[in-house]
Gaussian input, Z-matrix of N, CA and C with variables (Angstrom, degrees):
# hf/3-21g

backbone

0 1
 N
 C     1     B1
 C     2     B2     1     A1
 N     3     B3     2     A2     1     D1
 C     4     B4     3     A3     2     D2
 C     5     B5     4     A4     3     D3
 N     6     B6     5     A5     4     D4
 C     7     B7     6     A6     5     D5
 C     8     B8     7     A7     6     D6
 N     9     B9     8     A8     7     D7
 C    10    B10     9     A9     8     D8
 C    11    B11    10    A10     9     D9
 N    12    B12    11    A11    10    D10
 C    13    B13    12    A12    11    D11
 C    14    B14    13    A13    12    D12
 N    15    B15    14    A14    13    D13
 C    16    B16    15    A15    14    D14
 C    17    B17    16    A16    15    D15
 N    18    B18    17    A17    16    D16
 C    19    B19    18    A18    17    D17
 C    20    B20    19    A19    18    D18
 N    21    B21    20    A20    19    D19
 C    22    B22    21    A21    20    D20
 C    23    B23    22    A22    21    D21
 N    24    B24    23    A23    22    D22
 C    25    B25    24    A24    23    D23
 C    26    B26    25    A25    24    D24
 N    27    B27    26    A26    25    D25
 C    28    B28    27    A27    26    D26
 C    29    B29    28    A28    27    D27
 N    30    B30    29    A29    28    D28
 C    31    B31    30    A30    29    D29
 C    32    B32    31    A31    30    D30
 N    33    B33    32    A32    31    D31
 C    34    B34    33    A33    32    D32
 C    35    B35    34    A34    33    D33
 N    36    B36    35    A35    34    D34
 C    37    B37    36    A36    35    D35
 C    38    B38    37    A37    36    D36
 N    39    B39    38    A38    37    D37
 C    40    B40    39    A39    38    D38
 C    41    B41    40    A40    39    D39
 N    42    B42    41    A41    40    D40
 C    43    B43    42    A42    41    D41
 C    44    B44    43    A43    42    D42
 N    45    B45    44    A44    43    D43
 C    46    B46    45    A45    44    D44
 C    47    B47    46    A46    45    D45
 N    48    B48    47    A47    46    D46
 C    49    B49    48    A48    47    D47
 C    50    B50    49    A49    48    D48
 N    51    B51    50    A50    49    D49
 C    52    B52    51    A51    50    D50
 C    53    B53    52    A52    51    D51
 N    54    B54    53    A53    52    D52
 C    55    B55    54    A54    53    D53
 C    56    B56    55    A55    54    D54
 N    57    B57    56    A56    55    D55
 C    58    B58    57    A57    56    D56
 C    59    B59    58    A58    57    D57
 N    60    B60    59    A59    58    D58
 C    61    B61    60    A60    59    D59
 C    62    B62    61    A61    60    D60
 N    63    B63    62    A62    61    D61
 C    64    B64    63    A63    62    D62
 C    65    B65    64    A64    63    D63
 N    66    B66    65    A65    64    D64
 C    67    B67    66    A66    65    D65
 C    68    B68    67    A67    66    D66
 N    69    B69    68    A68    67    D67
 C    70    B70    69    A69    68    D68
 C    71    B71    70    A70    69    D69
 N    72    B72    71    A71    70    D70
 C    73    B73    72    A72    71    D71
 C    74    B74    73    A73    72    D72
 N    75    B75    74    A74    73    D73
 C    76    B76    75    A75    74    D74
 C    77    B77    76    A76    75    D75
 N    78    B78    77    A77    76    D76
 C    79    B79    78    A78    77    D77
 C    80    B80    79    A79    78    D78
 N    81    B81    80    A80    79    D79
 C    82    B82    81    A81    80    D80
 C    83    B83    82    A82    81    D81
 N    84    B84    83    A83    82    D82
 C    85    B85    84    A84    83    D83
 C    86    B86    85    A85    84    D84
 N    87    B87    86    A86    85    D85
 C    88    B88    87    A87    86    D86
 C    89    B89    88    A88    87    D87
 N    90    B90    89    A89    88    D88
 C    91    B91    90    A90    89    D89
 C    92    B92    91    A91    90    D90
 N    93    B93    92    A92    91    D91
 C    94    B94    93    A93    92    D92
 C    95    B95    94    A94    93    D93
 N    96    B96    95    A95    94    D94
 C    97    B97    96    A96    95    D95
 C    98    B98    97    A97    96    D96
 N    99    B99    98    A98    97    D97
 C   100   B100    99    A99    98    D98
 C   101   B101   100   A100    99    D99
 N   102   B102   101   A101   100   D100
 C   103   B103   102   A102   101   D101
 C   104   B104   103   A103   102   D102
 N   105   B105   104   A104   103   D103
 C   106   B106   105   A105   104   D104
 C   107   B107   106   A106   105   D105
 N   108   B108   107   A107   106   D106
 C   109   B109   108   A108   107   D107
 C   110   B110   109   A109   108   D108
 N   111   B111   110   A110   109   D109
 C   112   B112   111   A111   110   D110
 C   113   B113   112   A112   111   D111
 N   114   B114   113   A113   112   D112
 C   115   B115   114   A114   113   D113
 C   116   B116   115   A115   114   D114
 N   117   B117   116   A116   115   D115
 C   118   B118   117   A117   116   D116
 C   119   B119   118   A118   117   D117
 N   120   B120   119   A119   118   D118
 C   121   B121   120   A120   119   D119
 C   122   B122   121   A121   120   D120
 N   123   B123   122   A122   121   D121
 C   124   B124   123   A123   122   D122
 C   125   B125   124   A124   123   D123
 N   126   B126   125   A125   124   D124
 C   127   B127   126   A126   125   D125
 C   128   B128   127   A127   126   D126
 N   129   B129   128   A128   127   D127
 C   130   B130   129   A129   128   D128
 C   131   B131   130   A130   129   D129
 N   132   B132   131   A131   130   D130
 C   133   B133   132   A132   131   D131
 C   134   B134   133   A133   132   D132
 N   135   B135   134   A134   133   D133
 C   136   B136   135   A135   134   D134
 C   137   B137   136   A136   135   D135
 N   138   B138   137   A137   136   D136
 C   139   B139   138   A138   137   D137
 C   140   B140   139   A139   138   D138
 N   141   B141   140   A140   139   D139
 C   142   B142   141   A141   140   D140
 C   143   B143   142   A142   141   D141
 N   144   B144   143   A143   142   D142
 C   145   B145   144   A144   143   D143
 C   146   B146   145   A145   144   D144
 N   147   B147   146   A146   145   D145
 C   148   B148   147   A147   146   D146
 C   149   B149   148   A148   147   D147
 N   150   B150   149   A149   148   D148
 C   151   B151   150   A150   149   D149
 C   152   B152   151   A151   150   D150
 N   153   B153   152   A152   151   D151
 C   154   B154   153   A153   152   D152
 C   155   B155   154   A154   153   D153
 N   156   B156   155   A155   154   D154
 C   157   B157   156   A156   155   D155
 C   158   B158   157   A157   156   D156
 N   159   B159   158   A158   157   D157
 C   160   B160   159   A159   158   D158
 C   161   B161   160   A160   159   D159
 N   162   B162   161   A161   160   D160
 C   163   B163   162   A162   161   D161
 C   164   B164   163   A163   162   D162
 N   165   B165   164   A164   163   D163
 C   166   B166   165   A165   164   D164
 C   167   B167   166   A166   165   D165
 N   168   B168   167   A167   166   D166
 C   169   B169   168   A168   167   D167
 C   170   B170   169   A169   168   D168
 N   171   B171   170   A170   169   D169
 C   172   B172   171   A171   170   D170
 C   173   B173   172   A172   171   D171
 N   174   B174   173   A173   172   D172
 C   175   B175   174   A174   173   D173
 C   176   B176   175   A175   174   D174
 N   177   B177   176   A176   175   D175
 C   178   B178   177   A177   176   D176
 C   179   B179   178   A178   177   D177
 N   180   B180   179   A179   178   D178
 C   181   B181   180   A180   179   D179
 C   182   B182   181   A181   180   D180
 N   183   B183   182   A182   181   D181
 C   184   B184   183   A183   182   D182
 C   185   B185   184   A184   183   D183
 N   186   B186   185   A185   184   D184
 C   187   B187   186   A186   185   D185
 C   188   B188   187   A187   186   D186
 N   189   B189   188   A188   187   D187
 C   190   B190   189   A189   188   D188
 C   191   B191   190   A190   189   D189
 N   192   B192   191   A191   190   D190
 C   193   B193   192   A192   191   D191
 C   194   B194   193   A193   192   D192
 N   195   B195   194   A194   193   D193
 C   196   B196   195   A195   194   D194
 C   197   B197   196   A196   195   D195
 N   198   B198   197   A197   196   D196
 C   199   B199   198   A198   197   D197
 C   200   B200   199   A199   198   D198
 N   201   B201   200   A200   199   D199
 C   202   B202   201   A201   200   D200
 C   203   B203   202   A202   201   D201
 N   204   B204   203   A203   202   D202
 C   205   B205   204   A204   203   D203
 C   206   B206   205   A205   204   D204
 N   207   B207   206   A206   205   D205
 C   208   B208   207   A207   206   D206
 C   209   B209   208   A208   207   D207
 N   210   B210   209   A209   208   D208
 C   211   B211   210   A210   209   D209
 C   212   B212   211   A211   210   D210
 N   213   B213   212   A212   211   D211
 C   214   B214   213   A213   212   D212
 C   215   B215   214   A214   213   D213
 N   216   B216   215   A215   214   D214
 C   217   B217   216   A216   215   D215
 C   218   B218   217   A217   216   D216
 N   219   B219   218   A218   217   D217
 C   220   B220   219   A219   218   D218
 C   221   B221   220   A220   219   D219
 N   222   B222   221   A221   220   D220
 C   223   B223   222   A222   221   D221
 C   224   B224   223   A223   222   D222
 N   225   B225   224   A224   223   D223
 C   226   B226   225   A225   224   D224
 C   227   B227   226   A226   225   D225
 N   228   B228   227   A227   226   D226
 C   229   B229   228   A228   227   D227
 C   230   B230   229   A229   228   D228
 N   231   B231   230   A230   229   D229
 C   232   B232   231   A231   230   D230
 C   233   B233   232   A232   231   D231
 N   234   B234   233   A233   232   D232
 C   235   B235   234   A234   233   D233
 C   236   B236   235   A235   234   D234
 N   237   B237   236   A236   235   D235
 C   238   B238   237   A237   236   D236
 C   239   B239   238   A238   237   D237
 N   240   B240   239   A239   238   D238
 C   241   B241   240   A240   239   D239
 C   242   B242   241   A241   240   D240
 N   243   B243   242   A242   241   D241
 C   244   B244   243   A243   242   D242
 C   245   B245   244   A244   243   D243
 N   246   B246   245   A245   244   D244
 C   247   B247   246   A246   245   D245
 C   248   B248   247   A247   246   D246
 N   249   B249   248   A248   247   D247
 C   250   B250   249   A249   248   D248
 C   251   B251   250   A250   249   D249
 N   252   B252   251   A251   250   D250
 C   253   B253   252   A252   251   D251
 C   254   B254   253   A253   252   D252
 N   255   B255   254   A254   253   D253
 C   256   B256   255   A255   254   D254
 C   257   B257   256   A256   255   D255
 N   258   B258   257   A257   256   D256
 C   259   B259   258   A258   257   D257
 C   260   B260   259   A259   258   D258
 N   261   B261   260   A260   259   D259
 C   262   B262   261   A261   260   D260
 C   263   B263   262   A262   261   D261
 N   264   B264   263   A263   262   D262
 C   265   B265   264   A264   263   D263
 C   266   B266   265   A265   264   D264
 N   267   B267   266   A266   265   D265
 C   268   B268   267   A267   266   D266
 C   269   B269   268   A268   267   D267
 N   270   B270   269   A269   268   D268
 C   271   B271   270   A270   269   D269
 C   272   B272   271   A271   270   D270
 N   273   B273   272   A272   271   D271
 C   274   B274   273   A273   272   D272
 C   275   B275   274   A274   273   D273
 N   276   B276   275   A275   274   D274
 C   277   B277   276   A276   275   D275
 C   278   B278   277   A277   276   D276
 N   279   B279   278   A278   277   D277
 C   280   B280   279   A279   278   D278
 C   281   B281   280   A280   279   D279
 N   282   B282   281   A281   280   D280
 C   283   B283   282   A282   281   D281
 C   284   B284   283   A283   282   D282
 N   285   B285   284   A284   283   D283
 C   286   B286   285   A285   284   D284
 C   287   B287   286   A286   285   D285
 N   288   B288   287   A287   286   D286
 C   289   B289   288   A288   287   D287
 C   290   B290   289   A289   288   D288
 N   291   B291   290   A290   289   D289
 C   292   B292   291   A291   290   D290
 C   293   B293   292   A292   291   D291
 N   294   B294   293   A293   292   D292
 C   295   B295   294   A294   293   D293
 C   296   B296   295   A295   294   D294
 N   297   B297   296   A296   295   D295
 C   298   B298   297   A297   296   D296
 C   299   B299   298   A298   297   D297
 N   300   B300   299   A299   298   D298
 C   301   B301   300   A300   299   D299
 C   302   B302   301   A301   300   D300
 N   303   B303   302   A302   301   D301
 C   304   B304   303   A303   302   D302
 C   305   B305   304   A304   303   D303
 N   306   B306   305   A305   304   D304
 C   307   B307   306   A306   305   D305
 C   308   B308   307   A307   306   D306
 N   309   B309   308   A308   307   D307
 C   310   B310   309   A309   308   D308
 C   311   B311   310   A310   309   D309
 N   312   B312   311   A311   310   D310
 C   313   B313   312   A312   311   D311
 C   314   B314   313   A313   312   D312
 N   315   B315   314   A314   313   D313
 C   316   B316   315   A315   314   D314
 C   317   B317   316   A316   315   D315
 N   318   B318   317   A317   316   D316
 C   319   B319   318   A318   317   D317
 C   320   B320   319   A319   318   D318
 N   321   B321   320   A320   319   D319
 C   322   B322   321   A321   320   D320
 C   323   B323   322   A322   321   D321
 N   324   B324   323   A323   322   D322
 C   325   B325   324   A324   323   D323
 C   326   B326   325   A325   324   D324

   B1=1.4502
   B2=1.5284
   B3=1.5352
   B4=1.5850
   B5=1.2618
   B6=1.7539
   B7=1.6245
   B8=2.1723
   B9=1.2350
   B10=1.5656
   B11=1.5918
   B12=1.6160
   B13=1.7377
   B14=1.3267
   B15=1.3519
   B16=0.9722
   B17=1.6442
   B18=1.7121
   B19=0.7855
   B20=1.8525
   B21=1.4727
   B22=1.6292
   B23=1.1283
   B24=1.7509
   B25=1.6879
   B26=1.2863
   B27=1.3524
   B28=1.3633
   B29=1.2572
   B30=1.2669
   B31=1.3966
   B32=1.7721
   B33=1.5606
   B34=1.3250
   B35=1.8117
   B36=1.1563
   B37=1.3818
   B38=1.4398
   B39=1.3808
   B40=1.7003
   B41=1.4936
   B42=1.6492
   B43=1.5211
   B44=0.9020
   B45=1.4327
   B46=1.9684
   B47=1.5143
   B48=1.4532
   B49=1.3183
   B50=1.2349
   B51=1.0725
   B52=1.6169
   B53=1.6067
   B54=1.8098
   B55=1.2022
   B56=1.6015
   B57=2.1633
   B58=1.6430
   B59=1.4910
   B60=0.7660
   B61=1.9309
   B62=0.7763
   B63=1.3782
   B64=1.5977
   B65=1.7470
   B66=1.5818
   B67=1.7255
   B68=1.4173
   B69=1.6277
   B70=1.3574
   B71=1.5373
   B72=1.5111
   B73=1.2182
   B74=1.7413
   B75=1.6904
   B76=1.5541
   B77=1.6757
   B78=0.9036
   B79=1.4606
   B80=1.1532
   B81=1.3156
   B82=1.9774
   B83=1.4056
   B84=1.5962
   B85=1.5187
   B86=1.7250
   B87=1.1212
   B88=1.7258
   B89=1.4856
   B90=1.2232
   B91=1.4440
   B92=1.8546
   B93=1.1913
   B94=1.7739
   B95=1.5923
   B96=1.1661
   B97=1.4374
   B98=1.2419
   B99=1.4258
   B100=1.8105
   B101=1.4729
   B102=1.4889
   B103=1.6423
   B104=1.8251
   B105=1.4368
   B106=1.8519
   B107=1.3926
   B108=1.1311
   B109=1.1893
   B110=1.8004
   B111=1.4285
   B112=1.7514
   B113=1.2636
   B114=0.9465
   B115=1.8267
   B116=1.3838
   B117=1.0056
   B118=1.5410
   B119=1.4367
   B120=1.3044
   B121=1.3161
   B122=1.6353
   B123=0.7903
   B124=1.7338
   B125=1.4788
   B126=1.5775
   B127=1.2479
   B128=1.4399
   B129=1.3953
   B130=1.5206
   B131=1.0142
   B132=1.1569
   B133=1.4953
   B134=1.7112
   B135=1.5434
   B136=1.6250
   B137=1.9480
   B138=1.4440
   B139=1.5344
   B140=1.3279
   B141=2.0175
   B142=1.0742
   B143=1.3945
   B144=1.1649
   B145=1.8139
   B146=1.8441
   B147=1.7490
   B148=1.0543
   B149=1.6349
   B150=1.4032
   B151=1.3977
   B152=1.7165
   B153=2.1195
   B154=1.6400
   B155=2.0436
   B156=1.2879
   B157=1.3550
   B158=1.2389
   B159=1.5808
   B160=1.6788
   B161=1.6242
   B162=1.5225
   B163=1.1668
   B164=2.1778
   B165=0.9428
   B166=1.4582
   B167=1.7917
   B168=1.3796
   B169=1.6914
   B170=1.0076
   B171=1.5467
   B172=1.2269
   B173=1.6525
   B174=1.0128
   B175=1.6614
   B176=1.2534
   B177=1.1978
   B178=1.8027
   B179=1.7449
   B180=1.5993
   B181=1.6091
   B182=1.8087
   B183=1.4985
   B184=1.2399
   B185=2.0897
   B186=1.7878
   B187=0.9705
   B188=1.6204
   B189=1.6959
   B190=1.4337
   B191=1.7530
   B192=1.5745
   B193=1.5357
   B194=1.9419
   B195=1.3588
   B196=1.6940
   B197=2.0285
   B198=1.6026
   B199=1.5431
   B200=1.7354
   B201=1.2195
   B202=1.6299
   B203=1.5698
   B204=1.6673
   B205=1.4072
   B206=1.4783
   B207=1.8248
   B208=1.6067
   B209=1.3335
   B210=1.9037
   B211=1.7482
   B212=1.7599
   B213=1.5633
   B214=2.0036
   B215=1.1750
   B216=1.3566
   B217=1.7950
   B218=1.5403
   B219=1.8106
   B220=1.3926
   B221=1.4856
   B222=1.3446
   B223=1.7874
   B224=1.9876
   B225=1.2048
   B226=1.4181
   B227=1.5607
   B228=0.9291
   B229=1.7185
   B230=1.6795
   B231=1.3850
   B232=1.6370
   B233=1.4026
   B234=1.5749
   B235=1.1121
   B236=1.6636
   B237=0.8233
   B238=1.1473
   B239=1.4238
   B240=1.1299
   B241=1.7173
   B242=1.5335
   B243=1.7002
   B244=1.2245
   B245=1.3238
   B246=1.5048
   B247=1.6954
   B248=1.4331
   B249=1.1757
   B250=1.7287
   B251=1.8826
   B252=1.4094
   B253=1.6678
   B254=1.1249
   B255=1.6458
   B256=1.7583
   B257=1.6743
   B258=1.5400
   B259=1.2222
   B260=1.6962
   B261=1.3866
   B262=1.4274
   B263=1.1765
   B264=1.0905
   B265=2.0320
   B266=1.7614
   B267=1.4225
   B268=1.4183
   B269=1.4306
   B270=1.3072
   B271=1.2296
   B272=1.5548
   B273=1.3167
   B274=1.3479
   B275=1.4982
   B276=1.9084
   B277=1.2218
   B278=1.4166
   B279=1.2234
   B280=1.2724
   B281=1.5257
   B282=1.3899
   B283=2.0206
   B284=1.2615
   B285=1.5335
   B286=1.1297
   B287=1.5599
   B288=1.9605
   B289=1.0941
   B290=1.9212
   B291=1.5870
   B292=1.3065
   B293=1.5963
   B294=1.4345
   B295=1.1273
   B296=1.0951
   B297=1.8642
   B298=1.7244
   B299=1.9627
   B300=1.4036
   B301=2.0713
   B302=0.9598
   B303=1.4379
   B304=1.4275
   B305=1.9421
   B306=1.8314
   B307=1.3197
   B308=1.3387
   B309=1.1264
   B310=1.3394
   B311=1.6186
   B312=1.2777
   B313=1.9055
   B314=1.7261
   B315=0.8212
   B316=1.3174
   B317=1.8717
   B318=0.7322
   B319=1.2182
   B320=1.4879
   B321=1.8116
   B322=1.5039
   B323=1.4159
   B324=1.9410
   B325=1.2269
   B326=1.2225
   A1=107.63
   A2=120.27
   A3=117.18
   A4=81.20
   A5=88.65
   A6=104.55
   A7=94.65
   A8=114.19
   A9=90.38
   A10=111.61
   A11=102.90
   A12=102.30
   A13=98.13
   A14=145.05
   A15=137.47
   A16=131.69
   A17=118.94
   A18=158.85
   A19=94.10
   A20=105.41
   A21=118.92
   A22=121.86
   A23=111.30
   A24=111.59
   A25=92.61
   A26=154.98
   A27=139.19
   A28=102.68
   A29=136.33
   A30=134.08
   A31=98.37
   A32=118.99
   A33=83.89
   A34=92.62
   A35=122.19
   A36=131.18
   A37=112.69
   A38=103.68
   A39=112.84
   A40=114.85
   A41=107.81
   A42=108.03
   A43=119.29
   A44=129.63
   A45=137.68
   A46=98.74
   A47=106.30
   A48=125.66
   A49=117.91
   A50=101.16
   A51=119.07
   A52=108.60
   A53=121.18
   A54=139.22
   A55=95.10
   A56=84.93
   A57=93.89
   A58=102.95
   A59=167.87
   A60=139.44
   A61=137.59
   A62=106.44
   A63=126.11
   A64=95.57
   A65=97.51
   A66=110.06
   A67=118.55
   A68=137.22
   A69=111.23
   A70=104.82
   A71=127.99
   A72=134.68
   A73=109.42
   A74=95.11
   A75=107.96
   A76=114.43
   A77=115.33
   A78=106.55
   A79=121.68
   A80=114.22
   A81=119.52
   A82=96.74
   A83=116.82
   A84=109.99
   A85=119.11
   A86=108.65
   A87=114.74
   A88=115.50
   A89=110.85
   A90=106.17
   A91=106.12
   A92=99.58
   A93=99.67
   A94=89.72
   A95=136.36
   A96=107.00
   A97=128.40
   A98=91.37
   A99=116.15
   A100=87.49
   A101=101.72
   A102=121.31
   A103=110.30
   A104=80.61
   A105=94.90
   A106=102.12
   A107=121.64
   A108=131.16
   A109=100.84
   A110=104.64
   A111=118.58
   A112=120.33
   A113=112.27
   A114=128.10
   A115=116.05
   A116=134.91
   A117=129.97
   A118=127.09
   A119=114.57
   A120=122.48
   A121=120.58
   A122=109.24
   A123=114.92
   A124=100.79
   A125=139.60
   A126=125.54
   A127=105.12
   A128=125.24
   A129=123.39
   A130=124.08
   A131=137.04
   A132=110.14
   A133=134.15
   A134=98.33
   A135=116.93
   A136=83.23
   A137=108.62
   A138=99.24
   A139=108.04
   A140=128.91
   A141=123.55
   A142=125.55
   A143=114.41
   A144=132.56
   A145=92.23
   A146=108.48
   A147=94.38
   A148=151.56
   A149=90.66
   A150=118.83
   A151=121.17
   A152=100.23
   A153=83.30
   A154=64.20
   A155=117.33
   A156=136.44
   A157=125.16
   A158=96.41
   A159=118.33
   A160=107.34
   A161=104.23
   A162=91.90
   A163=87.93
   A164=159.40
   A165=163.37
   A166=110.87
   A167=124.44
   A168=94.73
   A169=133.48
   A170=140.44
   A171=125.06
   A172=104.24
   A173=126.09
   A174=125.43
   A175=123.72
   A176=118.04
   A177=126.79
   A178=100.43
   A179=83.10
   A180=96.48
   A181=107.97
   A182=96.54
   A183=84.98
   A184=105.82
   A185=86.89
   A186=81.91
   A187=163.48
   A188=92.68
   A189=130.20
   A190=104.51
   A191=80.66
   A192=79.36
   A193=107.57
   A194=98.94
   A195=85.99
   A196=86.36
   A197=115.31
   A198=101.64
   A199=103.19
   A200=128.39
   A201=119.68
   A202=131.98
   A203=102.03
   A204=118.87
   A205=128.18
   A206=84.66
   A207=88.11
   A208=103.91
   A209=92.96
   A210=126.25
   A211=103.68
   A212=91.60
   A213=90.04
   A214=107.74
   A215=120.28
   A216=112.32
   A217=90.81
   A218=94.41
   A219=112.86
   A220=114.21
   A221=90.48
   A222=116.80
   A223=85.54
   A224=118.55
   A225=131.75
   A226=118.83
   A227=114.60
   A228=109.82
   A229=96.66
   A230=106.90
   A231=84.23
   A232=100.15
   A233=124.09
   A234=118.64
   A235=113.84
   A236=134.60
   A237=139.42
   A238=139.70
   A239=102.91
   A240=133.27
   A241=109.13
   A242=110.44
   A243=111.31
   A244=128.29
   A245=90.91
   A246=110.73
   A247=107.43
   A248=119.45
   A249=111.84
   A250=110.95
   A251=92.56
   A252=106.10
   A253=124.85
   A254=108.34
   A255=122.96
   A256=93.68
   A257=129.28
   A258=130.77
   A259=117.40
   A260=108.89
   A261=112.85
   A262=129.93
   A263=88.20
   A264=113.94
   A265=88.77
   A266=121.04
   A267=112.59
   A268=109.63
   A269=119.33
   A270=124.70
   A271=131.76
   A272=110.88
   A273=126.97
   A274=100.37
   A275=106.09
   A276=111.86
   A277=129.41
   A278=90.37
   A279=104.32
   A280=119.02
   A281=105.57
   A282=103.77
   A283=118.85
   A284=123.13
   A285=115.63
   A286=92.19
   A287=121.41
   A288=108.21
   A289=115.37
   A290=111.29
   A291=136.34
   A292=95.73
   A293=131.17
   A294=139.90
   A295=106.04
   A296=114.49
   A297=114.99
   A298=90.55
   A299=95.68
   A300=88.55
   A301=95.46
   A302=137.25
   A303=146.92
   A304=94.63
   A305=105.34
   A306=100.28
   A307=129.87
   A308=105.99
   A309=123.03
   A310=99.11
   A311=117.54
   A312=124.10
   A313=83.88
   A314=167.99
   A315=153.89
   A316=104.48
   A317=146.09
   A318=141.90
   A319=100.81
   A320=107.87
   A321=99.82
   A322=125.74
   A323=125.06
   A324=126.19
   A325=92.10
   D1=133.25
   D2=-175.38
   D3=-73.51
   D4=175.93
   D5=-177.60
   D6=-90.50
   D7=-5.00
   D8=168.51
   D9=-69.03
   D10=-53.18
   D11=-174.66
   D12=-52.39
   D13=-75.76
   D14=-156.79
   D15=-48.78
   D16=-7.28
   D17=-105.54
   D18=-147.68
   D19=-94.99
   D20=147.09
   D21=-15.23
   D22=-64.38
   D23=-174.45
   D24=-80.62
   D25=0.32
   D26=169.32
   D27=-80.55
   D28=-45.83
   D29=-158.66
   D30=-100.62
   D31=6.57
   D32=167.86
   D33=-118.02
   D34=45.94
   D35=164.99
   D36=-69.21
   D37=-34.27
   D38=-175.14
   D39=-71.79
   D40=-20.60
   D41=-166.70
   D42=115.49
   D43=141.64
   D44=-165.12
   D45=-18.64
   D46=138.99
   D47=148.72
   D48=-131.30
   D49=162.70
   D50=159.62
   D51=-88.85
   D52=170.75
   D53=-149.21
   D54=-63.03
   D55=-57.04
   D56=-162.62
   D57=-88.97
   D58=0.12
   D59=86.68
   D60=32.97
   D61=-43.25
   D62=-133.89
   D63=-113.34
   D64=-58.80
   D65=157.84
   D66=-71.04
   D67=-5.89
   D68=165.45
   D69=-95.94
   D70=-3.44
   D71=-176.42
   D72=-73.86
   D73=-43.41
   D74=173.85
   D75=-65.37
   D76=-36.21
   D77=176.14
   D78=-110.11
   D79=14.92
   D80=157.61
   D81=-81.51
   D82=-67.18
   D83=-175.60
   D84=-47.16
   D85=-27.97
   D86=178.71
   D87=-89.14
   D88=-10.46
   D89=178.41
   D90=72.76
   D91=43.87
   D92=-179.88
   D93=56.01
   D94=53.53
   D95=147.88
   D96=-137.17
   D97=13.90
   D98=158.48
   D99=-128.83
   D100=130.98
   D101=155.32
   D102=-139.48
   D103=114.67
   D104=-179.10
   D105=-71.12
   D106=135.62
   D107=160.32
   D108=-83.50
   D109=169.31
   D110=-179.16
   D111=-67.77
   D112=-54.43
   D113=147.23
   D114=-38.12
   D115=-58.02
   D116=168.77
   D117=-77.33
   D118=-14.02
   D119=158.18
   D120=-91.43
   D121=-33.97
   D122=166.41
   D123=-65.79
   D124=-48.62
   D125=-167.03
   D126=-85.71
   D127=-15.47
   D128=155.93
   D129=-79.45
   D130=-45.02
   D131=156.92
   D132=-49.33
   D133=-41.30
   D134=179.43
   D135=-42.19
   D136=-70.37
   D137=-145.56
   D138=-73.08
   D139=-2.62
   D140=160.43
   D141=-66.96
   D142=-44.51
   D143=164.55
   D144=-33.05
   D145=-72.93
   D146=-172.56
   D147=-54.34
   D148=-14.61
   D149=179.95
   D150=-88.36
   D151=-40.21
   D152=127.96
   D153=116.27
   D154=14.88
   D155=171.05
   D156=-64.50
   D157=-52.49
   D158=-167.44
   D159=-146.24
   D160=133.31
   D161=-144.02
   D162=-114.93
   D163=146.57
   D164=131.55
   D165=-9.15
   D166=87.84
   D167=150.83
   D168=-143.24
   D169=-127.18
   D170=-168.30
   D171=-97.24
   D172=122.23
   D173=158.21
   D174=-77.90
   D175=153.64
   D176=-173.84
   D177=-36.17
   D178=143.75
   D179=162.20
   D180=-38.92
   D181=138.41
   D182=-177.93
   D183=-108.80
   D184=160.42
   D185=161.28
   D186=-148.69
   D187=44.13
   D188=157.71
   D189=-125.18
   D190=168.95
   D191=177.43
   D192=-77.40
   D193=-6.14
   D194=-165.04
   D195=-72.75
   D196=-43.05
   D197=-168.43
   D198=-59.01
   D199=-38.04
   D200=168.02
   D201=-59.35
   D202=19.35
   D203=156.58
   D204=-104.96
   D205=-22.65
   D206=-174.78
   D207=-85.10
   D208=141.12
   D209=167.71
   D210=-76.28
   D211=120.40
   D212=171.49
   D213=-97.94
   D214=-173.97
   D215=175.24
   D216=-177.18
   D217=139.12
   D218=169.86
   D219=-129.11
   D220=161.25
   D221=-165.37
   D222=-57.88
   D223=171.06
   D224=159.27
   D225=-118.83
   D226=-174.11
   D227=175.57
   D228=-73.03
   D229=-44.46
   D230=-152.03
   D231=-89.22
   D232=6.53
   D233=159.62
   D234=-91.96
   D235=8.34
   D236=133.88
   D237=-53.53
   D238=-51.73
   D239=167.04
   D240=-59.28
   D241=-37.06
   D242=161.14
   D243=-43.76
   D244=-69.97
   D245=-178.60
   D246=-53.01
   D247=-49.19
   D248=-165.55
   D249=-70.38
   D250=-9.50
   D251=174.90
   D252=-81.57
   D253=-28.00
   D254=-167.43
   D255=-107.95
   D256=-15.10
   D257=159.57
   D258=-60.81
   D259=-48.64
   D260=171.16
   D261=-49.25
   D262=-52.84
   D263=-165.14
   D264=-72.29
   D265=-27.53
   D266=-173.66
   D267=-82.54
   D268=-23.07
   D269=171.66
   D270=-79.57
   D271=-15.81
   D272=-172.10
   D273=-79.52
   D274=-35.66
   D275=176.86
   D276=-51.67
   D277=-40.81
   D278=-170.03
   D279=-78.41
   D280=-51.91
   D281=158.71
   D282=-52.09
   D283=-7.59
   D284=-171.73
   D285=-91.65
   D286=-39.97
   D287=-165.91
   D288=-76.15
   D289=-18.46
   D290=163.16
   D291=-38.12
   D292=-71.11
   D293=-140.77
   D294=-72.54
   D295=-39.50
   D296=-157.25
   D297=-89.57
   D298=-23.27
   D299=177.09
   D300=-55.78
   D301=-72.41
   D302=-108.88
   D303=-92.63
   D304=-28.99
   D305=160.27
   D306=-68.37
   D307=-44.58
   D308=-165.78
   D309=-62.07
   D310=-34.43
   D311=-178.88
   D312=-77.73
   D313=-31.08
   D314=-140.61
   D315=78.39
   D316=34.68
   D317=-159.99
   D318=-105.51
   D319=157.85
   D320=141.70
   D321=-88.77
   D322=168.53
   D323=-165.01
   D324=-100.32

């Protein structure tokens, strides 16, 4: 999973967003060190939709016409199932990389 999808389905854990939401959500959680551009967030979501991740729906009554342009989008189950999969596998990494430090210092794991 790139770190944008992974990224996306993190920030739409909270519940519908919109695009630009979606990119200030990505670079609060990263500390500015992922910043989606529009283009790369539009083609990640596009190919999450397609994959059947994130799905298009209705956002709050709006109330300008500019919010009655904005596209919202929510996580799905099996994009969920994603995330909690690419969360694991990220964690395993990491005890694994815990383990080989903690050898490498002479330590116990």
């Amino acid at each position: 999973m790139t770190p944008a999808v992974f990224h996306v389905l993190l920030a739409l854990t909270g519940g519908a967003r919109h695009g630009y939401a979606i990119m200030q959500d990505v670079r609060e959680h990263t500390d500015g060190v992922l910043r989606l551009g529009a283009g790369t967030l539009y083609g990640t979501i596009d190919r999450l939709i397609r994959d059947g991740y994130v799905r298009e729906v209705d956002g709050p009554a709006a109330e300008s016409s500019r919010d009655a342009r904005r596209r919202f989008y929510r996580i799905t189950p099996d994009g969920r199932r994603a995330l909690d999969a690419e969360v694991e596998r990220l964690e395993r990494i990491v005890r694994t990389a815990r383990t080989i430090r903690r050898a490498a210092k002479g330590l116990r794991p």
